[in-house]
C-alpha positions in Angstrom: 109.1 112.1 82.7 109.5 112.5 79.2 111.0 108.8 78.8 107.5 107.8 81.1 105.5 109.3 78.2 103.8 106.8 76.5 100.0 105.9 75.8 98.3 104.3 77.9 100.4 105.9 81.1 98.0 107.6 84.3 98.5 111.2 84.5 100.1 110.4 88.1 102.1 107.8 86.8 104.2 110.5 85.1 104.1 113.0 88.0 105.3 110.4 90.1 108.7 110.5 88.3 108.9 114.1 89.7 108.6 112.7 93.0 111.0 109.7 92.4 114.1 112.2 90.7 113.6 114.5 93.7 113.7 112.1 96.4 116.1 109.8 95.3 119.1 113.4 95.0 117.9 114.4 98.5 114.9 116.8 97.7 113.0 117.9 99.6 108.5 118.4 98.7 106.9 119.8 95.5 103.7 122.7 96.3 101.5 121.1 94.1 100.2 118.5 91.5 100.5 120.5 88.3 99.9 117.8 85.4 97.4 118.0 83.0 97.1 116.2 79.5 94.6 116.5 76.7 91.4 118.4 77.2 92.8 119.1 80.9 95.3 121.4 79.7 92.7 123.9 79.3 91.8 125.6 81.4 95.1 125.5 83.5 95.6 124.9 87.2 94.1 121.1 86.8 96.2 118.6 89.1 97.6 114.9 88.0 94.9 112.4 88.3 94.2 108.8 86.9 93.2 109.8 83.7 95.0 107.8 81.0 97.2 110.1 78.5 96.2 109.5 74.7 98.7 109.4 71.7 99.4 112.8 70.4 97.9 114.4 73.1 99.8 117.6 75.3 100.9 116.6 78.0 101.9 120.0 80.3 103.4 120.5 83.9 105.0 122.9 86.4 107.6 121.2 89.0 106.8 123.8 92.1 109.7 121.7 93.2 111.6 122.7 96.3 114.7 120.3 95.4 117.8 119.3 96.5 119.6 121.8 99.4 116.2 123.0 99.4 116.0 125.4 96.6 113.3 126.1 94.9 113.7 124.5 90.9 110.0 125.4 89.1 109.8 125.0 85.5 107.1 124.5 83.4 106.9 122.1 80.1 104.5 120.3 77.7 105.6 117.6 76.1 103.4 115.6 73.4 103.0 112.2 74.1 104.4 109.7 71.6 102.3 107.8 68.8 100.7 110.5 66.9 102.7 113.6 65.1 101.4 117.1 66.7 98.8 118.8 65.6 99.2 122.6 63.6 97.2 124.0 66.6 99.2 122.5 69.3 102.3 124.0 67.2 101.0 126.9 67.1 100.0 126.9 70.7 103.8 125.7 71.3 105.2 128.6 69.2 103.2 131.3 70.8 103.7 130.6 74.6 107.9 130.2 73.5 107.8 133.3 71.6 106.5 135.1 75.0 108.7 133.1 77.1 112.0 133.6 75.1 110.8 137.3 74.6 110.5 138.5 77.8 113.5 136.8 79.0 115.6 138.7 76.8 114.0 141.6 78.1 115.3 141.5 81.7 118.1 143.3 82.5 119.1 144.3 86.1 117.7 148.3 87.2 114.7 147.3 85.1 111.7 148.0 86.3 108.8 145.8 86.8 106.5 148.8 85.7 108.9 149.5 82.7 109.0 145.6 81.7 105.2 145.1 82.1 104.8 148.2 79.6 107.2 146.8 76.8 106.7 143.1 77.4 105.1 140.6 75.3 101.3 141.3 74.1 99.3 138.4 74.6 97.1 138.0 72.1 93.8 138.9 72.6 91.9 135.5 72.5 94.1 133.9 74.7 93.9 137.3 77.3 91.3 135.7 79.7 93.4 132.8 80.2 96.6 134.0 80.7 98.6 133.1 83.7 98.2 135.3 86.5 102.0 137.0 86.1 104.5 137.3 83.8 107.2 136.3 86.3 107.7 135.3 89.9 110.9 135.5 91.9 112.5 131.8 93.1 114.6 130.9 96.5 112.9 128.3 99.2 109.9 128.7 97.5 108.3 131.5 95.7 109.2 134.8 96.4 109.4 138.5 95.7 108.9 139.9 93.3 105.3 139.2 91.3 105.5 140.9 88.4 102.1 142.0 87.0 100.7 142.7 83.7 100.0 146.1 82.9 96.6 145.9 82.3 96.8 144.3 85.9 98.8 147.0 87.5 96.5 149.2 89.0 94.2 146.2 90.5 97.7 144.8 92.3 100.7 145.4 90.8 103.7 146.8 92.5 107.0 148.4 91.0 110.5 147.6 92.0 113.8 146.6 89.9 115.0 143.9 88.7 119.1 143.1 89.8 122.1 140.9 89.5 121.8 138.0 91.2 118.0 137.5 91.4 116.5 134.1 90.7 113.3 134.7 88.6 111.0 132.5 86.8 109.4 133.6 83.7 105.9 132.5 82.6 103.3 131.9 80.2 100.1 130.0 79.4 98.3 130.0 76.4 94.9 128.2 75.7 91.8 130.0 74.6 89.0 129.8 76.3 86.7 126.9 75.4 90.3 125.4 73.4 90.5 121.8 73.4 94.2 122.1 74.9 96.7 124.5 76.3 100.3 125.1 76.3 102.1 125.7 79.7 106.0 127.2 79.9 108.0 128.4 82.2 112.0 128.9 82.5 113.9 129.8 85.8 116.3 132.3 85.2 119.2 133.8 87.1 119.9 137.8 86.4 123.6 138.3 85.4 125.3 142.2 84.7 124.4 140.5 80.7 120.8 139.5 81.6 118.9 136.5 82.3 120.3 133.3 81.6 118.0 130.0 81.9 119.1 127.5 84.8 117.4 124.6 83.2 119.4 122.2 81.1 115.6 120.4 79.7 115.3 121.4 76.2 112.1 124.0 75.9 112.8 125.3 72.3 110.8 123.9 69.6 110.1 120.2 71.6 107.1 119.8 69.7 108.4 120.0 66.1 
């Protein structure tokens, strides 16, 4: 996908890359069209279309893959496509959503609990609040699964407590676009719970991809 990146290329052109790695190691189906670039990117939850990507514009997606041996690999990134240097905003935007990302996956430890982690977990700025993605982190196996960890400020509506453990597959989450924004910033990194914490089972470079 990132090697698809270029001006001029359909938003679907790229997502069909997805498709093609998937298939070609014996995966099996992806949930969902996740790809947005440009103005798209904001709000998020906008699927891949014909819409042709722009140089120097964000370019953001989530795999919702269920992959080879029919696993679940979901992973979120947003690329910049080539042509035109990034913009301080979109670093900015970058820098925040990675700082919650790499933040709260340092926070995980197994006999956590989701309460305790949604009270000392990263504060979303405020301008970016009504935006935010709907959880901090989902678990991962055939698909999603238990647990759906909540905000706090979300807890009472329809959170639910429970502890982290060794062992569990996890993904953590962010989105960060303000309302009315031009563009948006989409991560996510699957982790796996370890007696040391969370380590990241995604080899694609997240960190600082947009310096």
């Amino acid at each position: 996908m990132r090697e698809a990146l270029r001006p001029g290329v359909t938003e679907n052109e790229v997502w069909a890359e997805l498709h093609y790695a998937n298939i070609a190691h014996d995966g099996e189906w992806i949930e969902t069209r996740l790809l947005a670039s440009g103005p798209r990117t904001n709000p998020w939850f906008q699927e891949a279309g014909n819409r042709k990507v722009q140089a120097g514009e964000l370019v953001a997606f989530d795999s919702d893959m269920v992959g080879p041996l029919g696993y679940l690999a979901d992973i979120s990134r947003t690329l910049i496509c080539p042509g035109k240097a990034p913009t301080a905003e979109q670093r900015k935007l970058y820098d925040i959503a990675q700082e919650q990302i790499l933040t709260n996956i340092e926070l995980i430890k197994p006999g956590l609990s989701f309460k305790e982690f949604g009270e000392k977990c990263w504060p979303v700025p405020d301008e970016y609040v009504p935006n935010r993605y709907m959880m901090m982190i989902h678990g991962a196996g055939l698909v999603d699964e238990f647990p759906t960890v909540a905000y706090a400020a979300d807890y009472d509506d329809w959170g639910y407590d429970g502890y982290f453990q060794e062992n569990m597959v996890v993904c953590v989450e962010s989105y960060i676009g303000a309302v009315g924004g031009e563009e948006g910033v989409k991560l996510e990194q699957q982790v796996l719970i370890t007696s040391a914490g969370a380590v990241p089972m995604s080899h694609d470079p997240m960190i600082d991809t947009l310096r």
